[in-house]
Each structure stands twice: as C-alpha cells, then as structure tokens.
gemmi code that builds the backbone of each chain (N, CA, C; Angstrom):
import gemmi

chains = {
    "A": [
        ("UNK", (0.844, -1.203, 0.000), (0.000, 0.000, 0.000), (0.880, 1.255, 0.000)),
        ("UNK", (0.898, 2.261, -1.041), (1.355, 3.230, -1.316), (0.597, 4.170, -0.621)),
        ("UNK", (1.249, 5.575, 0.434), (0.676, 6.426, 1.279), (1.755, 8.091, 0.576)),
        ("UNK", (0.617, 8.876, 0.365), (1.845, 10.134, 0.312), (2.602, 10.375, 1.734)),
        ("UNK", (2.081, 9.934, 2.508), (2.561, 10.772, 3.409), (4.078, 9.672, 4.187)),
        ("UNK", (4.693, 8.699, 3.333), (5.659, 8.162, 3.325), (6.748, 8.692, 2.815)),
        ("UNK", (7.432, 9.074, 2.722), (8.656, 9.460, 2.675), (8.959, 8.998, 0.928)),
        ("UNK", (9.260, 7.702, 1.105), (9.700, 7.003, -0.294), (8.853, 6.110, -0.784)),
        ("UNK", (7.772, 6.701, -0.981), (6.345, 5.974, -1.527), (6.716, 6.464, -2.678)),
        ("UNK", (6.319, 5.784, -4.440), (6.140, 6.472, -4.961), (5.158, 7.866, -5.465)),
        ("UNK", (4.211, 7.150, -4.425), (3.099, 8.608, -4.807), (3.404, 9.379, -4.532)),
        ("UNK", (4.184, 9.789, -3.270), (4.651, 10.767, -2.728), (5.739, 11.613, -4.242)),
        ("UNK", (6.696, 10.868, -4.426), (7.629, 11.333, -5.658), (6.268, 12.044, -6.593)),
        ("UNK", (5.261, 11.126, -6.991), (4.787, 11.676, -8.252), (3.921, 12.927, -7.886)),
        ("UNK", (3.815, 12.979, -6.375), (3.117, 14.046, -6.329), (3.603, 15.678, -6.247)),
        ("UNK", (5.048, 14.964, -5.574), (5.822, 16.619, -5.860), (6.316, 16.551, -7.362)),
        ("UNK", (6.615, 15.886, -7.804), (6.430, 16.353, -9.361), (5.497, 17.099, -9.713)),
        ("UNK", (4.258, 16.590, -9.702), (2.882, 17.303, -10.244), (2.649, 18.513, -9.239)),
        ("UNK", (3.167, 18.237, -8.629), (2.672, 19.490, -7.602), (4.086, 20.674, -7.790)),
        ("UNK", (4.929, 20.754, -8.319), (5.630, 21.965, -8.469), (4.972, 22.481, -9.089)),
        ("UNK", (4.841, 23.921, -8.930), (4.399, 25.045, -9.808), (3.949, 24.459, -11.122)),
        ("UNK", (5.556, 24.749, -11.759), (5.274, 24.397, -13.590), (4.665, 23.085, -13.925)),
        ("UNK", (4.726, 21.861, -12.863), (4.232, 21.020, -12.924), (2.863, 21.441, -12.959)),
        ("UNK", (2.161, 21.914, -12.193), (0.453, 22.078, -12.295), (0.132, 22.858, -13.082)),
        ("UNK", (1.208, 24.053, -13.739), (0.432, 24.756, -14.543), (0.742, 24.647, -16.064)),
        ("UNK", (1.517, 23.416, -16.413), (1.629, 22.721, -18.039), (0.480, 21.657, -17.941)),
        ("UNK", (0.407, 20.680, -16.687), (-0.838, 19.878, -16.662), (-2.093, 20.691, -16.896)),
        ("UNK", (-2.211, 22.032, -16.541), (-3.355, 22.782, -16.744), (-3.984, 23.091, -17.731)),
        ("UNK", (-2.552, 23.579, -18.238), (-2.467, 24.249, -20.007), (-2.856, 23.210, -20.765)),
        ("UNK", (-2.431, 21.741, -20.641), (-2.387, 20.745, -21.460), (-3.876, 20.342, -21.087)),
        ("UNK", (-4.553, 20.568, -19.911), (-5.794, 20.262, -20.212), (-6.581, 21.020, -20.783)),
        ("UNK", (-6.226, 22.008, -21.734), (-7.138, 22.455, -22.561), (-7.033, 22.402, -24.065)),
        ("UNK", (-5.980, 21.380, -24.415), (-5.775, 20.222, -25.400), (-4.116, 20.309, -26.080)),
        ("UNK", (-4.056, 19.812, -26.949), (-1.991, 19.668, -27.165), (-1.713, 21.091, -27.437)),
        ("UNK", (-0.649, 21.613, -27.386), (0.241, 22.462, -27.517), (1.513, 22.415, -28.319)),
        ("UNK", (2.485, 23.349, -28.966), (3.461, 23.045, -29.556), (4.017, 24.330, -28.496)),
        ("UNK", (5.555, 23.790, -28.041), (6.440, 23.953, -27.153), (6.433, 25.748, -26.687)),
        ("UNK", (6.156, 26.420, -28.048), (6.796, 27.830, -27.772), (4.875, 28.146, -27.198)),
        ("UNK", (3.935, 28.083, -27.983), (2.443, 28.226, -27.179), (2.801, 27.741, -25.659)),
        ("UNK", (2.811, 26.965, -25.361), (2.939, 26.243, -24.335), (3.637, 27.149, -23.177)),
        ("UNK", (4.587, 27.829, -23.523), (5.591, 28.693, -22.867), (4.611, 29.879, -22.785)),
        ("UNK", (4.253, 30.363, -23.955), (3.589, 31.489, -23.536), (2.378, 31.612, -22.577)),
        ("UNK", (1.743, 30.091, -22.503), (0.457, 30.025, -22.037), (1.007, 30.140, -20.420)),
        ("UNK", (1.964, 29.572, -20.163), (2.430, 29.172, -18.853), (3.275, 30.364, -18.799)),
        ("UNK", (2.933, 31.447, -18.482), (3.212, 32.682, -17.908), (4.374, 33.309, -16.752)),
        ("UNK", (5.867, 33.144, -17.546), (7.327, 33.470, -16.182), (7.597, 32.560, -16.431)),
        ("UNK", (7.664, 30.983, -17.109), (8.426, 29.967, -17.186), (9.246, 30.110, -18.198)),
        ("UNK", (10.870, 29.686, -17.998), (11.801, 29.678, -18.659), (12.531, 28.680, -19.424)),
        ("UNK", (12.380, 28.485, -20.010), (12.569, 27.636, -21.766), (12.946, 25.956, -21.010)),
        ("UNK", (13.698, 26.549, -20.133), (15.381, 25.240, -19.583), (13.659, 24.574, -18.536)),
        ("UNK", (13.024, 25.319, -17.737), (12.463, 24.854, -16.748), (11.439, 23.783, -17.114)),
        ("UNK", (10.524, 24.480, -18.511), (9.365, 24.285, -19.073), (10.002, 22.746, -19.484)),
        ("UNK", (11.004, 22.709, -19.839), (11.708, 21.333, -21.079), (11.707, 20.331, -19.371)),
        ("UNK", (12.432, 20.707, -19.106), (12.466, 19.481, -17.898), (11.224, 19.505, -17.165)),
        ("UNK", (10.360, 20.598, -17.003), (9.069, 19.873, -16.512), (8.164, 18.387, -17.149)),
        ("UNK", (8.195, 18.938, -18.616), (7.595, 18.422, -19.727), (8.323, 16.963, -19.612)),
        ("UNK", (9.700, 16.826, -19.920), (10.144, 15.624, -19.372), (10.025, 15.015, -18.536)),
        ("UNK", (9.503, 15.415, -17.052), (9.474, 14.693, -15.868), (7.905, 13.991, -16.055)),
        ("UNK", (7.487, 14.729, -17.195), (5.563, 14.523, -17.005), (5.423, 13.781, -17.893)),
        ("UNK", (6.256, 13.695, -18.770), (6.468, 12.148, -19.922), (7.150, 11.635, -19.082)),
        ("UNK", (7.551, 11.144, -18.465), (8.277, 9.891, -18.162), (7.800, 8.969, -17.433)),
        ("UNK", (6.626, 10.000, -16.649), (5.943, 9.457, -15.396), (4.691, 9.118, -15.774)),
        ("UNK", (4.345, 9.133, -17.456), (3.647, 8.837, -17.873), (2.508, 9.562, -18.132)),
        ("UNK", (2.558, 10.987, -18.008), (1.132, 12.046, -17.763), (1.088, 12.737, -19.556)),
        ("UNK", (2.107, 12.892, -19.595), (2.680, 13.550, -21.295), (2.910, 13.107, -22.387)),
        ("UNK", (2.051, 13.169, -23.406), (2.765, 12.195, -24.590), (3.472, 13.194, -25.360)),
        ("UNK", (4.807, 13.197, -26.143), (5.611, 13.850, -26.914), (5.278, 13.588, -28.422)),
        ("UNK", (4.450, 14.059, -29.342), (4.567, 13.706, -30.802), (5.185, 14.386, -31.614)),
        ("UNK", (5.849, 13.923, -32.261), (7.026, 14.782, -33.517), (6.045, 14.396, -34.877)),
        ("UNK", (5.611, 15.573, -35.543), (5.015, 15.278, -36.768), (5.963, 15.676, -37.541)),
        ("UNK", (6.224, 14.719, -38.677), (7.050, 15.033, -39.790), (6.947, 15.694, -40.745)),
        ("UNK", (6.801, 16.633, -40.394), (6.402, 18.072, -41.628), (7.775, 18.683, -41.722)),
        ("UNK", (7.878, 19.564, -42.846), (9.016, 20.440, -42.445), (8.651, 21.914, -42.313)),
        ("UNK", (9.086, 22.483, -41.156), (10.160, 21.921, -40.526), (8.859, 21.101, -39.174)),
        ("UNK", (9.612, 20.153, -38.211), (9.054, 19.278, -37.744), (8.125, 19.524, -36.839)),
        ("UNK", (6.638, 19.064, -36.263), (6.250, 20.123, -35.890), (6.454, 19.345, -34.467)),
        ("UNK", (6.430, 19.211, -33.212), (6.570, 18.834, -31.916), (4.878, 19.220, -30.733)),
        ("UNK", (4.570, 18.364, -30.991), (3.297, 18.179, -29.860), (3.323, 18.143, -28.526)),
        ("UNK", (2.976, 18.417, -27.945), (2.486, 18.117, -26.255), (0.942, 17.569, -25.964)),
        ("UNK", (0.718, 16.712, -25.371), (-0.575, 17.117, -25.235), (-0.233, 15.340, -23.662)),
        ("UNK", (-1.712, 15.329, -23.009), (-2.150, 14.789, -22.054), (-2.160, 13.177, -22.517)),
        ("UNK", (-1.848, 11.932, -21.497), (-2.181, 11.039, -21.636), (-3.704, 10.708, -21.258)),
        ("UNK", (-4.089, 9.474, -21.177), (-5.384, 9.211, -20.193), (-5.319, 9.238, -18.729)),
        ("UNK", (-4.127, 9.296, -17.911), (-3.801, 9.591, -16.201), (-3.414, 11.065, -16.326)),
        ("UNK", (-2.909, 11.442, -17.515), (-2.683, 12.747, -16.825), (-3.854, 13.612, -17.551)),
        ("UNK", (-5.149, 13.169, -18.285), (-6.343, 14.226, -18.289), (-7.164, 14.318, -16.678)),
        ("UNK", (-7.035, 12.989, -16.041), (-7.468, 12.652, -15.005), (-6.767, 13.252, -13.913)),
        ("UNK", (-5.338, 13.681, -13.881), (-4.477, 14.247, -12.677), (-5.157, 15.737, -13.184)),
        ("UNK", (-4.984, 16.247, -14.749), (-5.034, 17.122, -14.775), (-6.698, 17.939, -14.430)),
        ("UNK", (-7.718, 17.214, -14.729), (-8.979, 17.718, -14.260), (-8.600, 17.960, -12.593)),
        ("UNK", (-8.452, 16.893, -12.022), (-8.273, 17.315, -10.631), (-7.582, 18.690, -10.158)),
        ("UNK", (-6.472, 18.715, -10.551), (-5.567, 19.839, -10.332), (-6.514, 21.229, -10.730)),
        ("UNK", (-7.523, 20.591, -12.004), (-8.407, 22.366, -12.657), (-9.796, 21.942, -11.695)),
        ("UNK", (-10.247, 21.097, -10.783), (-11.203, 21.469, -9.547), (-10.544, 22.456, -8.576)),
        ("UNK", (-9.168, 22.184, -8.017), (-8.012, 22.817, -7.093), (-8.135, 24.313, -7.611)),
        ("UNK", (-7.933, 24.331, -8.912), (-7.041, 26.167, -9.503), (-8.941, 26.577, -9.555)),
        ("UNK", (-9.848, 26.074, -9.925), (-11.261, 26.703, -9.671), (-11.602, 27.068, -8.034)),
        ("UNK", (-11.934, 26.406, -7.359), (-11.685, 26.439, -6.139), (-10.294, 28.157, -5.305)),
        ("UNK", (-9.226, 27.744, -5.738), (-8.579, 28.586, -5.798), (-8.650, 29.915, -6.180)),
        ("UNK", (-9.253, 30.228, -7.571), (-9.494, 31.371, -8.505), (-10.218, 31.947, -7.686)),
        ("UNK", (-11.981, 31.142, -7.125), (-13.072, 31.545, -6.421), (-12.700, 32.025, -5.128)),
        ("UNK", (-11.833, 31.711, -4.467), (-11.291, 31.922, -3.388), (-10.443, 33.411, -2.720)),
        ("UNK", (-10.147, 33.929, -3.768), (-8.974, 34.462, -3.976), (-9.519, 35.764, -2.685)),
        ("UNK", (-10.465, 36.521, -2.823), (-11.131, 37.653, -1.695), (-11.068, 37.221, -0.514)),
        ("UNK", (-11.543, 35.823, -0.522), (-11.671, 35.235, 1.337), (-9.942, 35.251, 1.468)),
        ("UNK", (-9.339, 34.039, 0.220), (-7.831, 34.287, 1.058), (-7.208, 35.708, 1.057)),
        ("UNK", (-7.498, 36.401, 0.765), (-6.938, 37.839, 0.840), (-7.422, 38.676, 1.968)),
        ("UNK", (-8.688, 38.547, 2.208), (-9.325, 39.028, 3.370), (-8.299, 38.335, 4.959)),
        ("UNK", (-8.630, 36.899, 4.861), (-7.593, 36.226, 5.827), (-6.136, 37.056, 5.973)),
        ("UNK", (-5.363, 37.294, 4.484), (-4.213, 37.655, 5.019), (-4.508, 38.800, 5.784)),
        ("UNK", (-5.086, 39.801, 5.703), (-5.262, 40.943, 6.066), (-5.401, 40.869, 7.336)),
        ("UNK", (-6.259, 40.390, 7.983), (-6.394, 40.209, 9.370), (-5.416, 39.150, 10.105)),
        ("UNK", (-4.561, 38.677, 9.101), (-3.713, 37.863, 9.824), (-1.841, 38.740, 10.282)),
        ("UNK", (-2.157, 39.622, 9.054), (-0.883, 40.303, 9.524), (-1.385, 41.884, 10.337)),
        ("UNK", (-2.474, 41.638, 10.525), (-3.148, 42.776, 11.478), (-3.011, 42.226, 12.626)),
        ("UNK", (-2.917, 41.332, 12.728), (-2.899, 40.580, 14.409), (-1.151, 41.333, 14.944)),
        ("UNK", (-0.854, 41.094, 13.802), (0.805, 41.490, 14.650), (1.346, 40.456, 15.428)),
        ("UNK", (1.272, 39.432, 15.692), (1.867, 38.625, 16.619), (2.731, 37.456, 16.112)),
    ],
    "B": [
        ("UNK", (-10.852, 39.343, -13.146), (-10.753, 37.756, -13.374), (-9.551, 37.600, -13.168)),
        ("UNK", (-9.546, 36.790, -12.066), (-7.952, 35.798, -11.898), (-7.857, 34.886, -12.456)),
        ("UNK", (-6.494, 34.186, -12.611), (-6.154, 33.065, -13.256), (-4.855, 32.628, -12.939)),
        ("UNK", (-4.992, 31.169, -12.592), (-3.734, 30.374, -12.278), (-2.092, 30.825, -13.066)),
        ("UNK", (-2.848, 30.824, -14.255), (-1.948, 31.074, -15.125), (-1.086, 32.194, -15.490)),
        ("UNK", (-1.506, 33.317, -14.716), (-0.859, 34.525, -14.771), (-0.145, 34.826, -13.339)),
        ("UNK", (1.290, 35.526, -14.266), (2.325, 35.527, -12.779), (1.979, 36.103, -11.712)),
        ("UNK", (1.469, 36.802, -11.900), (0.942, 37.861, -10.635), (-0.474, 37.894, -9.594)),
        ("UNK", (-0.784, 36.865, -10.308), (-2.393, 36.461, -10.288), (-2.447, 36.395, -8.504)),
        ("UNK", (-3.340, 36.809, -7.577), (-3.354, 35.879, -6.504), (-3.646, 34.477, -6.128)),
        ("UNK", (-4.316, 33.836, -7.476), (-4.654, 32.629, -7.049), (-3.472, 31.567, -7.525)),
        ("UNK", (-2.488, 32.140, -8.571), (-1.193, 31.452, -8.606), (-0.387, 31.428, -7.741)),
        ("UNK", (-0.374, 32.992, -6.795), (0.319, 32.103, -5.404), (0.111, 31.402, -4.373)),
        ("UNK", (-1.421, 31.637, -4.152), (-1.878, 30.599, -3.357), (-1.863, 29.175, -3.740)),
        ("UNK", (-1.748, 28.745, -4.997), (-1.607, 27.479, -6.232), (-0.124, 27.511, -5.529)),
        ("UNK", (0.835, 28.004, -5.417), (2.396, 27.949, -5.414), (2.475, 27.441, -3.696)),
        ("UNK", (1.858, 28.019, -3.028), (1.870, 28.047, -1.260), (1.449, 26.770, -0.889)),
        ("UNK", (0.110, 26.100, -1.302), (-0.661, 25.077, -1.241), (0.563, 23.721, -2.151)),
        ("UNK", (0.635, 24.052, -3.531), (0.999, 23.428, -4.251), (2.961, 22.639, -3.834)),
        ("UNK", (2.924, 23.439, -2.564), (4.314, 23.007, -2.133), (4.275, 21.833, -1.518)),
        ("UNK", (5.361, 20.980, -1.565), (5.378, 19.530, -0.832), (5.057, 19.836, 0.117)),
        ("UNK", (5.378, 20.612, 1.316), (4.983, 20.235, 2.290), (3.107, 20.908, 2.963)),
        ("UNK", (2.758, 21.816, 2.237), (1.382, 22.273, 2.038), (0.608, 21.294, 2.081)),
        ("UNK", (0.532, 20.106, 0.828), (-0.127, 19.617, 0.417), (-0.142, 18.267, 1.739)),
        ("UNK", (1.238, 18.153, 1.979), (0.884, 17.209, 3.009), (0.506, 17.812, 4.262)),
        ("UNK", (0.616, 18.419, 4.902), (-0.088, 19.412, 6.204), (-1.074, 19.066, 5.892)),
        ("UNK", (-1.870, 19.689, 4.623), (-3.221, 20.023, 4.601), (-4.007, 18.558, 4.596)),
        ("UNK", (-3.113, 17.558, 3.730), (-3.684, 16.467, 3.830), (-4.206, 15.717, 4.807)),
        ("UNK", (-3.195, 15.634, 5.973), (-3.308, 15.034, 7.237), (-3.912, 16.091, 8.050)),
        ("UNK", (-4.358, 17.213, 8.109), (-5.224, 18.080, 8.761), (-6.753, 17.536, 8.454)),
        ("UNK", (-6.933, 17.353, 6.801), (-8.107, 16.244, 6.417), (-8.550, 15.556, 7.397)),
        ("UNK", (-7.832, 14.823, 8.106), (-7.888, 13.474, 9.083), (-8.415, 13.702, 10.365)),
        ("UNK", (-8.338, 15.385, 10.513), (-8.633, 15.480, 11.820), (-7.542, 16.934, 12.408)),
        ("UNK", (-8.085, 17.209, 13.423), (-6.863, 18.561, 13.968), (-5.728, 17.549, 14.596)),
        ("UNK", (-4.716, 18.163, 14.710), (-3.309, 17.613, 15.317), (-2.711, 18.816, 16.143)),
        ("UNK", (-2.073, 18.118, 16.972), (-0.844, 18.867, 17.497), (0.416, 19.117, 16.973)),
        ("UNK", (1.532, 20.214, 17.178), (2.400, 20.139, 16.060), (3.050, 18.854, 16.033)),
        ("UNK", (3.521, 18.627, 17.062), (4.407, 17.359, 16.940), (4.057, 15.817, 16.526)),
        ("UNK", (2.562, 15.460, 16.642), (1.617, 14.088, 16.024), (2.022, 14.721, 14.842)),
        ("UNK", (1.325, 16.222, 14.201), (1.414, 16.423, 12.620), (2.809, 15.942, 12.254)),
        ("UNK", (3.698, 16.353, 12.713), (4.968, 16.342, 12.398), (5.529, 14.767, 12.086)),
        ("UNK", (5.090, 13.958, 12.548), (5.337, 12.760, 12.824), (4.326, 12.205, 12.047)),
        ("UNK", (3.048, 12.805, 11.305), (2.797, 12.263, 10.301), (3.214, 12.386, 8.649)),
        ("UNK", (3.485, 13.660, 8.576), (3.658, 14.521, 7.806), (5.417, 13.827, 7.962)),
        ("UNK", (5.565, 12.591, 7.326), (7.040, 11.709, 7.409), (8.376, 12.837, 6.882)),
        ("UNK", (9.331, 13.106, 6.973), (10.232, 14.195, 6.637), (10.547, 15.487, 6.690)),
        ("UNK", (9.484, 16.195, 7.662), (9.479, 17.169, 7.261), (10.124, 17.836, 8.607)),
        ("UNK", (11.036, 19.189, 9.030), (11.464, 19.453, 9.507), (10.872, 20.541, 10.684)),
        ("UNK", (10.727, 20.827, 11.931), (10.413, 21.498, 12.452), (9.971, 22.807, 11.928)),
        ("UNK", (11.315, 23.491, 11.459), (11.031, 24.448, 11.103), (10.202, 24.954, 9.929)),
        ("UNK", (10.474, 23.828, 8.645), (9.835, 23.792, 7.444), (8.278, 23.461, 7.720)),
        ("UNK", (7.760, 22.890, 8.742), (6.681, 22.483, 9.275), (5.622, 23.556, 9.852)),
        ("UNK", (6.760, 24.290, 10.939), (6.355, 25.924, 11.508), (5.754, 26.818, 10.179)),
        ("UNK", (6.708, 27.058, 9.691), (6.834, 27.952, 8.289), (5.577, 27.541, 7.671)),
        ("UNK", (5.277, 26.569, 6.947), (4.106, 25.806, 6.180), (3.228, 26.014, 7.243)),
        ("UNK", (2.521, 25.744, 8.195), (1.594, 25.898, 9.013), (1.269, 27.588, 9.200)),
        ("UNK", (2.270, 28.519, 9.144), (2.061, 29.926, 9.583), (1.774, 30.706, 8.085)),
        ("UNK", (1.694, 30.249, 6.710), (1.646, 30.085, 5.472), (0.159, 29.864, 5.468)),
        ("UNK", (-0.465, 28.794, 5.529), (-1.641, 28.196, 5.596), (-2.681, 29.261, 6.470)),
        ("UNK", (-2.099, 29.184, 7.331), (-3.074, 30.281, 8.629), (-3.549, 31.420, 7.793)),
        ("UNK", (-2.058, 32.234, 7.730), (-2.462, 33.505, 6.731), (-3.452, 33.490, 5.930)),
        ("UNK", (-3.366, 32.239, 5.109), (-3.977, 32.068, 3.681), (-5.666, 31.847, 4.153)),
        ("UNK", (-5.826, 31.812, 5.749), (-7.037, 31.379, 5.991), (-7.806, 29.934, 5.578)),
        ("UNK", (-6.887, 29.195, 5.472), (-6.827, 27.713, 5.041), (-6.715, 26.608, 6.649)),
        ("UNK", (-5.922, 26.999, 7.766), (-5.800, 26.452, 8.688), (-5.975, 27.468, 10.145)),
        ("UNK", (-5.999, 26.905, 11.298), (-6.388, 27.953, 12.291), (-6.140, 27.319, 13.374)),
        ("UNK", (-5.065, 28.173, 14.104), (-4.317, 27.241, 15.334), (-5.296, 28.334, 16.461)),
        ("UNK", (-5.388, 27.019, 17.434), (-6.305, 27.294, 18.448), (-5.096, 26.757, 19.889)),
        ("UNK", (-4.858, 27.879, 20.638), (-4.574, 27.418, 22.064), (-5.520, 26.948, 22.922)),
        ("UNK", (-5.157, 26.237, 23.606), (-6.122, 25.812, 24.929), (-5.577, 26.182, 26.053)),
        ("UNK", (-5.681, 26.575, 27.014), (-5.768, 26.883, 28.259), (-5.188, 25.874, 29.253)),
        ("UNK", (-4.467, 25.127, 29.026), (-4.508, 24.038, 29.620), (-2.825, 24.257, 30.697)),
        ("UNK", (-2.982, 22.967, 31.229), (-1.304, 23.486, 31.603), (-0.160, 22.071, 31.411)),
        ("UNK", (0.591, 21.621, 30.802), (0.926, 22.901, 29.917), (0.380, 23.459, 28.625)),
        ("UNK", (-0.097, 24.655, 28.042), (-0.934, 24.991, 27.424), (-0.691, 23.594, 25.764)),
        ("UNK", (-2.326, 23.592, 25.366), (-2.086, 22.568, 23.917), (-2.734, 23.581, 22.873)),
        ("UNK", (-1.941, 23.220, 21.858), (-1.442, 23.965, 20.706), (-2.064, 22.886, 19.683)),
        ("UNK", (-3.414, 22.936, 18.779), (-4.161, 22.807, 17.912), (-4.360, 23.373, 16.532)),
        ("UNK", (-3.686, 22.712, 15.758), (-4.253, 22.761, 14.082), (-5.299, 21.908, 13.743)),
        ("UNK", (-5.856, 22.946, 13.219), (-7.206, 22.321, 12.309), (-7.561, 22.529, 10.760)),
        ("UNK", (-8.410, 22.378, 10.317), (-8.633, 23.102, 8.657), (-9.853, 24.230, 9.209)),
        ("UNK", (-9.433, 25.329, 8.067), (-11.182, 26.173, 8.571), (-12.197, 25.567, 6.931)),
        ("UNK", (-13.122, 26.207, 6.970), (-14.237, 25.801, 5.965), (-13.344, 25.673, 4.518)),
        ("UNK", (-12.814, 26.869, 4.103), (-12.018, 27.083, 3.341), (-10.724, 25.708, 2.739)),
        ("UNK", (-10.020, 25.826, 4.155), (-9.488, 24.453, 4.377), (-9.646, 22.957, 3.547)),
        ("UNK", (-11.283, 22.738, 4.192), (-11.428, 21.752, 4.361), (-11.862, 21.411, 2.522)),
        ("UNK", (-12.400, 22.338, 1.806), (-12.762, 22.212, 0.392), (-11.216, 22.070, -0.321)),
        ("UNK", (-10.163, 22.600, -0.153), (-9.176, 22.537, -0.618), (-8.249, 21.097, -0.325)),
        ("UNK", (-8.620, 21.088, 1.361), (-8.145, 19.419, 1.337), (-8.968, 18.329, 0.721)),
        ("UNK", (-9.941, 18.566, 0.786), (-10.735, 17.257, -0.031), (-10.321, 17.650, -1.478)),
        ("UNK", (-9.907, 18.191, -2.336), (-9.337, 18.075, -3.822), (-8.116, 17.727, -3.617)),
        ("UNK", (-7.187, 18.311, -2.773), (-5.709, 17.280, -2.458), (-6.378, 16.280, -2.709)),
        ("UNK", (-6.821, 15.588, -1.776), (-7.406, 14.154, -1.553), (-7.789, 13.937, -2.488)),
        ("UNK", (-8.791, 13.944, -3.679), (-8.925, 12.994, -4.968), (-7.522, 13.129, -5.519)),
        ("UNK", (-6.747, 14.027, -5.609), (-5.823, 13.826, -6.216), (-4.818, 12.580, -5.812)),
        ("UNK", (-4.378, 12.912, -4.681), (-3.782, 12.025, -3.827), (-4.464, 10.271, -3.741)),
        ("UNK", (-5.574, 10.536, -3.592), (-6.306, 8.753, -4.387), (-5.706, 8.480, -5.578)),
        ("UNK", (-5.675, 9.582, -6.631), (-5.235, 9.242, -7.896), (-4.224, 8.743, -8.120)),
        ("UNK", (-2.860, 9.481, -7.597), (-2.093, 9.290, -7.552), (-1.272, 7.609, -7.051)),
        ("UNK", (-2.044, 7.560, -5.617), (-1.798, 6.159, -4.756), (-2.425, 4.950, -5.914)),
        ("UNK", (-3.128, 5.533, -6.493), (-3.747, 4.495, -7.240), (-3.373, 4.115, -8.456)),
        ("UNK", (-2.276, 4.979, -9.204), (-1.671, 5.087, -10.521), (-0.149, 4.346, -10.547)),
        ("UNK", (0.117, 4.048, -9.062), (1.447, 3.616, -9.264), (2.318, 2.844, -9.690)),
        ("UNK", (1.436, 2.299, -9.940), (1.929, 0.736, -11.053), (2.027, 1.652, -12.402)),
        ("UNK", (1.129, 2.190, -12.867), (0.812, 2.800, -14.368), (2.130, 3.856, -14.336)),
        ("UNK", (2.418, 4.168, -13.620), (3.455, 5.684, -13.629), (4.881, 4.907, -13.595)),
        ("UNK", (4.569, 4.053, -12.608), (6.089, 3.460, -12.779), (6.289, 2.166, -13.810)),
        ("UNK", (5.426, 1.878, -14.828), (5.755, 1.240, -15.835), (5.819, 2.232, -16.960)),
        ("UNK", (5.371, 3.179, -16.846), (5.407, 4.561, -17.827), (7.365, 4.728, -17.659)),
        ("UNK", (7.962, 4.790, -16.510), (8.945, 5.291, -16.239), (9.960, 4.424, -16.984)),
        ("UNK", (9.924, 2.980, -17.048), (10.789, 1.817, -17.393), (10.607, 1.738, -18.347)),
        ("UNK", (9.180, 2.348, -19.302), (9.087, 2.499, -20.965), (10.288, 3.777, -21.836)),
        ("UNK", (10.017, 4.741, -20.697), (10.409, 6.029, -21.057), (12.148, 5.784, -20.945)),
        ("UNK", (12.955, 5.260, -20.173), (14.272, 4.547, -19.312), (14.404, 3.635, -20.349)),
        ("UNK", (14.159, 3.212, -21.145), (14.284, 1.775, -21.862), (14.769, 2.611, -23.398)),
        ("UNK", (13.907, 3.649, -23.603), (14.004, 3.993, -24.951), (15.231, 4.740, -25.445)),
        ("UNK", (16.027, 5.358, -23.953), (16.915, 5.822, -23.900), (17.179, 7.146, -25.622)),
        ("UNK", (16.663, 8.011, -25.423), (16.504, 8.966, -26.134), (17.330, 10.106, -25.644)),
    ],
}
model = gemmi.Model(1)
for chain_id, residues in chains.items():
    chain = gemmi.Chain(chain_id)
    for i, (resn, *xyz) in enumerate(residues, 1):
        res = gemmi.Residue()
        res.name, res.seqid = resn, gemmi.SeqId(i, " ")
        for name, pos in zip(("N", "CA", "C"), xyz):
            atom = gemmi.Atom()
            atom.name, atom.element = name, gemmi.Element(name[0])
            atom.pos, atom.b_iso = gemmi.Position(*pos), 0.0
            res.add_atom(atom)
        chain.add_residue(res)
    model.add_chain(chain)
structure = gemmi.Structure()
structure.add_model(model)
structure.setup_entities()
C-alpha cells in the first residue's frame, strides 16, 4: 500500500512532481488540449525555456505527457495529455477553480492575519 | 478575473503556497482530523520542524488552517482546517487517491520512457 505521506512511496515522488508550480500549470495548459512547445511557454506565464523542457520531461516519463514529432518540415513537436494525466489534470483544474473563487476570502484572511501582529 | 496562469495572479500564489510539498501534506493530514504540532509532524514523514512551523504559519495567513490554544497546563497547541481548508483538502485528496492508485501505471510509464533511452 502506497501512502503520500511516506517518505519514499512512490506517490509521494509523483506528487511533488505534479505538484511543483510548472508542474500544475503545463498539466493545466495541457488540459485544454496539445500544444506546440513555444504556445505552451507562452500560455504558462514566467516559465523559462530550460524549466518548461524538464518539466515536460518529468511529465512524460511518469507517464502524464505524450511527446509527438510530426514530420512536416520543418518538424512540428506536440504536447498534449495522456489518459492519467487528463485525469491528474482535471483534478488539479477542480483545485485552480476552487482557488481562482477563493482568492477575496484568502486575501481578506491575510489581512487580518498580519493585522494581528503577533 | 484571476487566473492560475498569470504571474501575478493571486490565485497562482496561493496554487504555489498550497501546491508546495509540504502544504499539500499538512493540509492532507489536517483532512484526518486537527493535530498537534508534533503528532502532525510525525505524520507529515520528513518534514522538519522548522519547514513544518513555516508551512503551518503560510496556511493560517492564507485562511486555510487555524491554530487554536487551549488553556490548559501545559498549554495545547491545535491545528485544524477552517471551511475554506477543508474544500481545498478534499481536492488534495482525490488527487492524492489518484495518484496512490496510478502507481503501477506511472512506474511502468517510467521503465518504458528509461528503456528507450533517447
């Protein structure tokens, strides 16, 4: 039985993968269908070329990303979602909805939290 | 309109705060019930006092968690989730099912991806 909250579980590994930043927000992007590398960058907003490539790699490997090279010239390079990672990735877009909706209450909280002073 | 996806967004840093290893596990095992720091700590497998402090005083702000003293002697020191909280830990949580539940699939994804040596 695999537990995140083990140390060297793998879920635990796959979840800080998916759970870094660029990790949740290429799974995001990609859930709103394939991408070619430089879109992809732009959609994902402050990510830097070197970061985006090794995210993308960590999310193919682990099986969430499929990589397609179409042979056109010049070649064209795909991104897009497997069947676990449309499923990681819906989850993650309940989280960023949730989140979005949220955003006044958590802001209100900070406010009174650094009003406390203590 | 906010959006995950934009750098500045507030709900991308709360996505970044939450979305941190050790966020996600706090919040997870807060799911389970309120804790004391040191049970949390000891569930929450690796994680360091201080990195633990830090993540818990993170959460509060965000109006996501809410430490309650008791009166007691010697006084007890209570984390819980607030309403807010508790909607955000239950989407950890499908995720985190997902995840525990993919691990065979992710780690034969990994020995496909390792094999092809590209």
């Amino acid at each position: 039985m695999t537990t995140v909250f083990a140390r060297h579980c793998a879920s635990r590994t796959a979840l800080e993968e998916i759970g870094s930043k660029w990790g949740i927000l290429a799974l995001l992007a990609l859930g709103e269908g394939a991408y070619r590398f430089n879109a992809l960058r732009r959609r994902v907003d402050g990510v830097s070329e070197r970061m985006l490539s090794q995210t993308l790699q960590t999310l193919e490997r682990d099986g969430l990303v499929t990589r397609e090279v179409h042979s056109t010239i010049p070649p064209r390079v795909e991104y897009s979602l497997t069947g676990l990672g449309e499923k990681v990735a819906d989850s993650l877009r309940g989280l960023a909805d949730l989140l979005e909706g949220s955003v006044a209450e958590m802001s209100a909280a900070r406010e009174r939290y650094d009003a406390r002073g203590d």
